[in-house]
FIZA-512677 format. One record per residue: x, y negated, z of N, C-alpha, C, O in turn. Coordinates in steps of 0.02 Angstrom, whole numbers, plus 32768, in hexadecimal, padded with zeros to 4 digits. Each point is the difference from the previous one (the first is absolute). Example, Ala and Ser with C-alpha at 12.3 -4.5 7.8 and 13.67 -1.06 7.14 Angstrom:
2
8294811C81867FD37FC58000802D7FC48000803480018021
7FBA7FCA7FBB802A7FC580037FD97FC9802580197FC98008
***
This chain:
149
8503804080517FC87FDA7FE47FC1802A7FFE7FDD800C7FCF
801A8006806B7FB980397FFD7FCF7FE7800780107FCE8021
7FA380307FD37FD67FEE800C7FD3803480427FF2803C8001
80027F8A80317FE3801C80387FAB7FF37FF87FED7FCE7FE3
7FF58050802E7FA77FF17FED7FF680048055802680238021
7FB37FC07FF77FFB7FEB804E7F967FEC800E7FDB7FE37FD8
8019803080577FC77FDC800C80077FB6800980317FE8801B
7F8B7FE67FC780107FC580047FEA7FD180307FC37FF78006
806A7FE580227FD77FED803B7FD37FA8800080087FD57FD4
7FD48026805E7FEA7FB37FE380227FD080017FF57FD47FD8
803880278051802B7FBD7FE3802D80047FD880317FDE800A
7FCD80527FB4801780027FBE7FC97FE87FD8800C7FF27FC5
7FCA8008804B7FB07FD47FCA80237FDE7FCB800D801A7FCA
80057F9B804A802A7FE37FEF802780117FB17FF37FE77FC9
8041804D804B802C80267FD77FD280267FD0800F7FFF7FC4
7FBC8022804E7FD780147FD67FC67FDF7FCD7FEE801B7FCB
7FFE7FB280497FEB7FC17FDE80387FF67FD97FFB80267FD0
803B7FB7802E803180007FD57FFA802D7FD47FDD7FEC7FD2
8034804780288008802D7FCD7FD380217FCF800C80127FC7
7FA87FF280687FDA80047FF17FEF7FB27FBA7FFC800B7FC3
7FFE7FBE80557FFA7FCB7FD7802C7FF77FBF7FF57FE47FCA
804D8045805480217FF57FAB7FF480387FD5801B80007FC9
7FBC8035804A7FE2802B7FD57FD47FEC7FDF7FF580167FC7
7FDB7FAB805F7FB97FE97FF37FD2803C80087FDD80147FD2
80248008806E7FE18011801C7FD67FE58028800B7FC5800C
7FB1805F801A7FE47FD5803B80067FEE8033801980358014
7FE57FA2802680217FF580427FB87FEF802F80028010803B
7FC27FD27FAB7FD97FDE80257FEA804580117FFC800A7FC3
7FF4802A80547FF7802D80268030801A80107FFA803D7FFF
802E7FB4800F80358040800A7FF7801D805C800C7FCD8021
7FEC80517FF880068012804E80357FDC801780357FEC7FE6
7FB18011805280317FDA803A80338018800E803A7FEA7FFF
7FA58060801A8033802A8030802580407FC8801280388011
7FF07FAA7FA9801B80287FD17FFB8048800B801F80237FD8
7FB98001805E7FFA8058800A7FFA80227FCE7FC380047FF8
8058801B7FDE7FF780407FC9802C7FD17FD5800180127FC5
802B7FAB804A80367FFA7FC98031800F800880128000803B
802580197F8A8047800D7FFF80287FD47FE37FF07FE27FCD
80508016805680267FC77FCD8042801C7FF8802B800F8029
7FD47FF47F9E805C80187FF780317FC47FF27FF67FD37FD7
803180338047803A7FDC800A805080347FE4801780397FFA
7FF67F807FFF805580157FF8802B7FCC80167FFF7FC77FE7
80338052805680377FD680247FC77FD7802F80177FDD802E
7FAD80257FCB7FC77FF380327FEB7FB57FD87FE77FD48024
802280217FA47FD37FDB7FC47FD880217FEC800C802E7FD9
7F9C7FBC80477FCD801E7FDD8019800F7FA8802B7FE37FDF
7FAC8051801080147FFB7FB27FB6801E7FD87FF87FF57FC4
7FC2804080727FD580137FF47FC57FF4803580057FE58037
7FC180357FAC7FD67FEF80347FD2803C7FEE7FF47FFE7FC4
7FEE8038805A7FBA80147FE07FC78001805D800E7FFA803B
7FB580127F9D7FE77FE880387FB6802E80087FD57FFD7FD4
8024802780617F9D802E7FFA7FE67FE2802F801C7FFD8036
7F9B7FDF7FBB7FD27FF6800D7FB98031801A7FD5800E7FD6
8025800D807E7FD9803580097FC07FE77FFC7FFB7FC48008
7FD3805B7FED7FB47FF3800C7FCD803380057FD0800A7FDA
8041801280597FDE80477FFA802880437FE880338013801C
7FAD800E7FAC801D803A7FEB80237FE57FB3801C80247FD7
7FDA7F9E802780157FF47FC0804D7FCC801C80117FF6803A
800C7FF67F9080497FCB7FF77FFA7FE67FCA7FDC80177FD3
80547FA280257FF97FEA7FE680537FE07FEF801E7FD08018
7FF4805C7FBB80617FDB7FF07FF77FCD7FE77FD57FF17FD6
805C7FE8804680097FAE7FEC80427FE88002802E801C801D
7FD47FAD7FC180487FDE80128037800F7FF180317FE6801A
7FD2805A7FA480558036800580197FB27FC27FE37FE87FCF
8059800A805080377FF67FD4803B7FEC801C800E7FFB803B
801B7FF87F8A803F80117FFD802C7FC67FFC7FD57FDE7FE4
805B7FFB8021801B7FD97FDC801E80257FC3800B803C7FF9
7FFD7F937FDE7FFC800D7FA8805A8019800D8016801D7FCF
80097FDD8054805C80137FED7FF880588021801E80327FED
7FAD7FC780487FF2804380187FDE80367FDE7FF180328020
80027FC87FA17FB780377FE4802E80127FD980357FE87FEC
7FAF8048800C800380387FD48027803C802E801280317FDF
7FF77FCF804B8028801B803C7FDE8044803E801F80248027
7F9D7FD67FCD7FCE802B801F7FF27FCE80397FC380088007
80467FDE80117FFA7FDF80497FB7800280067FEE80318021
7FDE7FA87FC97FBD7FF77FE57FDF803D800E7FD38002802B
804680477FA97FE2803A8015801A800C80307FD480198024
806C7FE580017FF68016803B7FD07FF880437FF2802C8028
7FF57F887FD97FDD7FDF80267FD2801F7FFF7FE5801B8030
80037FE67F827FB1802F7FEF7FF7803C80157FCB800F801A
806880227FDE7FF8803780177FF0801780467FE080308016
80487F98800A7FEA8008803C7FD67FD480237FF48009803C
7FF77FCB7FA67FAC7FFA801C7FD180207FF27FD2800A8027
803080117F977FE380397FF47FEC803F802B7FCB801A8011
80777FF37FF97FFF803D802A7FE97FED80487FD7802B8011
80307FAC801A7FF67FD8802C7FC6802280087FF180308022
7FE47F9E7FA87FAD7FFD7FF07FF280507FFC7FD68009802C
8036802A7FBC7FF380427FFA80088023804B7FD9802D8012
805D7FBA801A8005800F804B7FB47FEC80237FDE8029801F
800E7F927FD47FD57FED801A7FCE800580087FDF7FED8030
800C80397F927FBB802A7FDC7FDE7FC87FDD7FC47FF68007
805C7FEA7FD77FCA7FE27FB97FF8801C7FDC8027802F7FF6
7FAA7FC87FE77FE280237FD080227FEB7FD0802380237FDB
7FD17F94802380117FEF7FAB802A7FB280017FF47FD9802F
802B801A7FAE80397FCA80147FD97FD67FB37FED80227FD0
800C7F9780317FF27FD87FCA80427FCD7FF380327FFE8023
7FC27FDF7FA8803F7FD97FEC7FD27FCE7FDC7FC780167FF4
804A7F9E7FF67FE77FD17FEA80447FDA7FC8802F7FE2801B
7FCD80237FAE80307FDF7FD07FED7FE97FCE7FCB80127FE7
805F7FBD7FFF7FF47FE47FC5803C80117FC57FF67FF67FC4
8031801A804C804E7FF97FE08013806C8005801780227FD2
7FD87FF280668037804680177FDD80427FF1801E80368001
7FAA7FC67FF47FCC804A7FE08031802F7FF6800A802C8029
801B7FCC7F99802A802C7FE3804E80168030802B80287FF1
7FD27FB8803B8044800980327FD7803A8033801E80358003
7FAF7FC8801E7FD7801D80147FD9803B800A7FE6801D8030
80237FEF7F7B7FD980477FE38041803F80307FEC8032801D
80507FBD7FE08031802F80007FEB80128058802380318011
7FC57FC3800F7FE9800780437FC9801A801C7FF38010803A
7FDA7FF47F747FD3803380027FBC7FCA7FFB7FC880177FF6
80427FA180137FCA7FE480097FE27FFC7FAA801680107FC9
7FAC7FD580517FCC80137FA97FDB7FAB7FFD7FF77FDE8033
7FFD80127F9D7FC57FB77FFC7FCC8033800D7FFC803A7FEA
7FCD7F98804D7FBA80077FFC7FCE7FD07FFF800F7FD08024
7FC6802C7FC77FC27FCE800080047FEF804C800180258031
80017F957FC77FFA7FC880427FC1801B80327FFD7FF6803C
7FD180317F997FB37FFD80228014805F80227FD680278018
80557FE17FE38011804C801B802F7FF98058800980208034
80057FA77FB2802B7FEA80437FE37FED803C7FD57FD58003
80418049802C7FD8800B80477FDC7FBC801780167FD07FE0
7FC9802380417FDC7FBB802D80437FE28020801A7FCB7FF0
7FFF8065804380437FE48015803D7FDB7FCE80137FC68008
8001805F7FD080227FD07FD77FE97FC87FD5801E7FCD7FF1
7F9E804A7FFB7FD67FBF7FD57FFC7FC2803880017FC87FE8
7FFC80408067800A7FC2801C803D7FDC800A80017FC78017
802880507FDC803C7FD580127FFE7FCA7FCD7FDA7FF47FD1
806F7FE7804F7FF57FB87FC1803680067FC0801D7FDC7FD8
7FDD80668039804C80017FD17FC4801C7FBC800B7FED7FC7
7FC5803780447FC8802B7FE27FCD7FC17FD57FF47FF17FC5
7FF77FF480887FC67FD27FF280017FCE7FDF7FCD7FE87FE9
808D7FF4800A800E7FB87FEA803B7FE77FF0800C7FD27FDA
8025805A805280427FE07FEB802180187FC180247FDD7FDD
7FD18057801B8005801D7FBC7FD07FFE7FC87FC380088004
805B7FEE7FCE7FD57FFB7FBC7FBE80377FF18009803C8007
7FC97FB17FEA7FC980347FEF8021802E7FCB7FEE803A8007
80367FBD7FCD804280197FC9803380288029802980227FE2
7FD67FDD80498030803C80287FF880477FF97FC78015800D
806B801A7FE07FDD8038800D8010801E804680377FFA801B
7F9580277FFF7FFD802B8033801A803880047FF0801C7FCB
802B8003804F801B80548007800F8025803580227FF68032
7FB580427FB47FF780358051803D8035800C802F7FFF7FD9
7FD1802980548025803180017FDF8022803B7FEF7FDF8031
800A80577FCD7FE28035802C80428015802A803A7FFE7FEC
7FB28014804980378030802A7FF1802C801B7FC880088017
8073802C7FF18002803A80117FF6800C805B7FE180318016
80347FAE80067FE5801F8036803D804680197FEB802B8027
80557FD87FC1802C802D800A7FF0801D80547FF9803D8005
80047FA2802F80207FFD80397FC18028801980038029802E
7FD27FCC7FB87FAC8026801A7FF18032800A7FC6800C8011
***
């Protein structure tokens, strides 16, 4: 009963909408071609999703969850960690996050709340920035290291 974490391809959308929706999460942006998402599975039943959004030197994590029989289990950080790290291969600078509910799940990964008006042009345009999310959301950054440099 292991959990496999896999890149996610586009004709899993679908499967990811699902899961995504019973989190009550967002879907009306989600990418097409799902690039920078991971999905963990078990016995090859989606069971996670996390997902980076590039735009330059900056990212933008979206989309991590879990089904509720699956958490508490790490799965979630695993995804994170390695988009994370991903993003640090790639040379971003700084990775953002958009929540209403997960701040405090978050902090343990190093990310911080910052004022909305600190947040790059690039992420202030998306629609996840501009509208789909609550003006009540908090924002949170995380800087990266740049190991590989």
């Amino acid at each position: 009963m292991s959990i496999q974490i896999d890149n996610a391809r586009p004709e899993e959308k679908e499967l990811v909408v699902s899961l995504l929706e019973e989190a009550d999460l967002l879907t009306e942006d989600l990418p097409g071609s799902l690039h920078n998402f991971l999905l963990a599975k078990q016995d090859g039943t989606l069971v996670g999703v996390a997902g980076l959004e590039l735009f330059g030197l900056v990212g933008l994590l979206r989309s991590v969850a879990v089904k509720p029989v699956h958490q508490g289990k790490g799965i979630a950080g695993q995804m994170v960690e390695r988009l994370l790290a991903g993003a640090d291969k790639q040379g971003l600078q700084e990775v953002y996050l958009i929540t209403t509910t997960a701040d405090h799940y978050f902090d343990r990964y190093g990310f911080i709340a910052v004022n909305r008006a600190q947040v790059p042009e690039a992420i202030q345009q998306t629609r996840q920035f501009s509208g789909l999310c609550p003006s009540s959301s908090v924002v949170m950054k995380r800087n990266l290291k740049h190991q590989n440099a």
